[in-house]
C-alpha positions as CSV (number, residue, x, y, z in Angstrom):
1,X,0.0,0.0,0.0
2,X,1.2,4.0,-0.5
3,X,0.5,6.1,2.0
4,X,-2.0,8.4,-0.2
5,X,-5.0,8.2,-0.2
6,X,-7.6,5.9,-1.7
7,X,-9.0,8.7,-3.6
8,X,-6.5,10.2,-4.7
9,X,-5.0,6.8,-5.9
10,X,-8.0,6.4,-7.5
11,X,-8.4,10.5,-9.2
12,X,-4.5,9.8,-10.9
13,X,-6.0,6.7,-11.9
14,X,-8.5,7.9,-14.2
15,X,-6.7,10.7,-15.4
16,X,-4.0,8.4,-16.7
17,X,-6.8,5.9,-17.7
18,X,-8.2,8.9,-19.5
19,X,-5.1,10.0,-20.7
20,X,-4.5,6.8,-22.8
21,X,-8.0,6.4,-23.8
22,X,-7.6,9.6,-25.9
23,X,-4.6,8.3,-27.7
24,X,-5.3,6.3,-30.9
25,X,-6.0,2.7,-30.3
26,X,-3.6,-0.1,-32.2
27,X,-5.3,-1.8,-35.0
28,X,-6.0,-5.8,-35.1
29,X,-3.0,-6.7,-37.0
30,X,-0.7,-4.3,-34.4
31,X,-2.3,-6.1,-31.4
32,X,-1.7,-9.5,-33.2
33,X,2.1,-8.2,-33.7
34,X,2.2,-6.9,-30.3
35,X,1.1,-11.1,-28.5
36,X,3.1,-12.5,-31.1
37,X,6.2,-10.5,-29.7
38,X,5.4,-11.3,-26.2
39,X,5.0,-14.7,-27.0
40,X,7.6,-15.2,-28.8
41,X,10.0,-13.3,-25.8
42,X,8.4,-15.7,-23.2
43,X,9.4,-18.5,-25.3
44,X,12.9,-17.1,-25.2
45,X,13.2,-16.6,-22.0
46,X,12.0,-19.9,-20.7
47,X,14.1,-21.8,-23.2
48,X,17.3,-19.4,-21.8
49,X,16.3,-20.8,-18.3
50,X,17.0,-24.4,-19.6
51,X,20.4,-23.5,-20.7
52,X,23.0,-23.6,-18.3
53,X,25.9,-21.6,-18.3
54,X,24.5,-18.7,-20.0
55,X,25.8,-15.3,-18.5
56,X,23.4,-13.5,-16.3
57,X,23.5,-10.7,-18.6
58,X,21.6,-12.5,-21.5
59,X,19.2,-13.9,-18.9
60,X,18.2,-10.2,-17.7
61,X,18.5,-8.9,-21.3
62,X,15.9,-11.6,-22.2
63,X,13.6,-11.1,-18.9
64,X,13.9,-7.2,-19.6
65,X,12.8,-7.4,-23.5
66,X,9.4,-9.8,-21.9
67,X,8.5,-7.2,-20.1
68,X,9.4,-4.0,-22.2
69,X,7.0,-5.9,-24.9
70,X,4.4,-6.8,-22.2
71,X,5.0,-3.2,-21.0
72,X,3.9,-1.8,-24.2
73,X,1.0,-3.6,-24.7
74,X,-0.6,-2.8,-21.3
75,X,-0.1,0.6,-21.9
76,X,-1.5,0.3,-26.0
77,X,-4.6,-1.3,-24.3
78,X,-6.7,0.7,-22.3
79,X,-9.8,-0.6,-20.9
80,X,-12.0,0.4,-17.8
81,X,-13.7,-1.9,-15.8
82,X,-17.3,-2.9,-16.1
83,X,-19.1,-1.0,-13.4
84,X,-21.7,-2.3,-11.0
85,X,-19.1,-6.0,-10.7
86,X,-17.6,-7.2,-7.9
87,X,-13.5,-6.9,-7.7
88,X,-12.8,-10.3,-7.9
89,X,-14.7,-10.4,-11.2
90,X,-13.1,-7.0,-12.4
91,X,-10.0,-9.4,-12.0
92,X,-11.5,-12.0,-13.9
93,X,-12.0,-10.2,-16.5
94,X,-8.0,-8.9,-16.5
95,X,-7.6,-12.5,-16.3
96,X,-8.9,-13.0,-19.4
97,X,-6.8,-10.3,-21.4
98,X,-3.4,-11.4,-19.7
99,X,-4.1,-14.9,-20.2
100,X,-3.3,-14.5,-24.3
101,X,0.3,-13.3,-23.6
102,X,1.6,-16.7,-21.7
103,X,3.5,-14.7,-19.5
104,X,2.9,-17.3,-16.4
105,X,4.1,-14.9,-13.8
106,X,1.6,-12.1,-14.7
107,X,-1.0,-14.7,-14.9
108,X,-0.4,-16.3,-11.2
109,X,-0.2,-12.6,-10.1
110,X,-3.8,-11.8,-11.4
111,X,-5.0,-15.2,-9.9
112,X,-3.6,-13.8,-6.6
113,X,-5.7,-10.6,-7.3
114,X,-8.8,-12.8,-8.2
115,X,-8.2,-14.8,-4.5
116,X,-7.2,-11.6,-2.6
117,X,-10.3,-9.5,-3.9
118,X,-12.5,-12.8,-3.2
119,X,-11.5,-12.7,-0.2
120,X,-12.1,-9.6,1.4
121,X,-15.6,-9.6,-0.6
122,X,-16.3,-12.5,2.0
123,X,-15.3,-10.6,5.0
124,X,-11.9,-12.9,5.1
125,X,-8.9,-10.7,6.1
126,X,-6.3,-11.2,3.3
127,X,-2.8,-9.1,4.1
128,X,-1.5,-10.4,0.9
129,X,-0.8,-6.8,-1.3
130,X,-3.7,-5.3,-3.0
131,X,-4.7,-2.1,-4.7
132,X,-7.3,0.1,-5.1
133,X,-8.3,1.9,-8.7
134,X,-8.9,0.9,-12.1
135,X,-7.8,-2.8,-12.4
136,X,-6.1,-1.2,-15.8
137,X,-3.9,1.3,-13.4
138,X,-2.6,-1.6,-10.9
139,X,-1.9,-3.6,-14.0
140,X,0.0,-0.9,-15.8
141,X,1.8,-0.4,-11.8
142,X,2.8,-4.2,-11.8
143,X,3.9,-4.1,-14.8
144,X,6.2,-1.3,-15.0
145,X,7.6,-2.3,-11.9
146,X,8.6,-5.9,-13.1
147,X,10.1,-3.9,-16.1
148,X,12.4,-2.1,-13.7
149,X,13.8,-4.2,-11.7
150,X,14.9,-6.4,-14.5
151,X,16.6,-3.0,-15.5
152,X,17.9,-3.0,-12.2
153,X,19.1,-6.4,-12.3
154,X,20.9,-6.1,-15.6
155,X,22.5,-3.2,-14.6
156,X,24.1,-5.1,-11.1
157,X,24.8,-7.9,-13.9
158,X,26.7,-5.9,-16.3
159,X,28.8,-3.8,-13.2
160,X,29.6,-7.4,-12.3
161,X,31.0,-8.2,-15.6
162,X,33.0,-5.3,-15.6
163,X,34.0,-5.2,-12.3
164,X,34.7,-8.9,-11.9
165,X,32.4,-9.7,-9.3
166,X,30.7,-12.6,-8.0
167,X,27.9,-13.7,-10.5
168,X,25.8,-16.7,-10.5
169,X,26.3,-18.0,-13.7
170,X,29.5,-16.8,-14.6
171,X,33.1,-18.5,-14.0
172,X,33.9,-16.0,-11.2
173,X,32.8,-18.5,-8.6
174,X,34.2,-21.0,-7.1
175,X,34.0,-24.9,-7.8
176,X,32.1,-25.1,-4.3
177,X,29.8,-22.1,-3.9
178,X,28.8,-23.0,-7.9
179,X,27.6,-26.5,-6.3
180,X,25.9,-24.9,-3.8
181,X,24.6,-22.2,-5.5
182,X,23.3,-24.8,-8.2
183,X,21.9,-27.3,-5.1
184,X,20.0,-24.3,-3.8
185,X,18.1,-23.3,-7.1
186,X,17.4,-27.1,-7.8
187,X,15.6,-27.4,-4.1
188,X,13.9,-23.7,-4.2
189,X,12.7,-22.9,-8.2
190,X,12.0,-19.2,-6.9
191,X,15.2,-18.3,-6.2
192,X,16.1,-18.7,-9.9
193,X,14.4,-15.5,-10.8
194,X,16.5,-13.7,-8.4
């Protein structure tokens, strides 16, 4: 959570939703371009995940051009939510959109947005990060945010490169903290994203 406001979340919302609605929307064959990139830099990136040895810095140049594309889409594809629906099934419907890119980590992240909203429109506490404002907005947010701290990552990537620091992947580590390095992504996939 921020510390504004709902409302004002919610004012810069729609005048950024606004905002982008005014612009000229991308025809069908751009859209189709636009999910055929994605896809096609999801597939790259999860068949760079299978390949070891490869240098950090392609990794994050890969992750960075997924979400760049995914990025540019979001933004090309205003929408407003359907009023008078409860948030779970505003989420649904996101659900739906995000689904066609086969980006799996934006699609568990809007199944945890689906779960979170359902929960609190049952009176169950859920602490788990939510937003309010156009679904579009916290979308957009989520987005953007991935985008940057892939930036981020392939910036400490490349000053390790040049630097000669410890890297992950790269023959700067030793025999033994490779093993364990490798040992500890084998038991814990999430920490392969790191």
């Amino acid at each position: 959570m921020t510390d504004q406001s709902p409302r004002f979340a919610c004012d810069a919302g729609e005048r950024l939703l606004a905002r982008l609605e005014a612009r000229r929307r991308p025809t069908r064959a751009e859209l189709a371009a636009h999910v055929a990139e994605i896809r096609a830099a999801v597939a790259q990136e999860a068949a760079a995940r299978s390949v070891s040895g490869l240098p950090e810095r392609e990794r994050y140049q890969l992750q960075l051009a997924k979400w760049r594309a995914i990025h540019r889409f979001v933004y090309q594809t205003p929408y407003r939510d359907r009023a008078g629906i409860k948030r779970s099934d505003q989420w649904r419907a996101v659900l739906d959109r995000v689904r066609l890119l086969g980006e799996p980590e934006l699609i568990d992240w809007v199944a945890l947005q689906i779960e979170v909203a359902g929960n609190r429109e049952k009176g169950l506490p859920d602490m788990r990060p939510r937003k309010n404002g156009p679904t579009f907005v916290v979308l957009l947010e989520y987005v953007a945010n991935r985008k940057r701290k892939c930036l981020a990552l392939l910036k400490w990537a490349i000053g390790a490169e040049r630097e000669g620091g410890l890297t992950s992947n790269s023959g700067t580590l030793t025999t033994p903290l490779r093993d364990l390095h490798r040992a500890a992504s084998a038991r814990d996939r999430g920490n392969e994203r790191l």
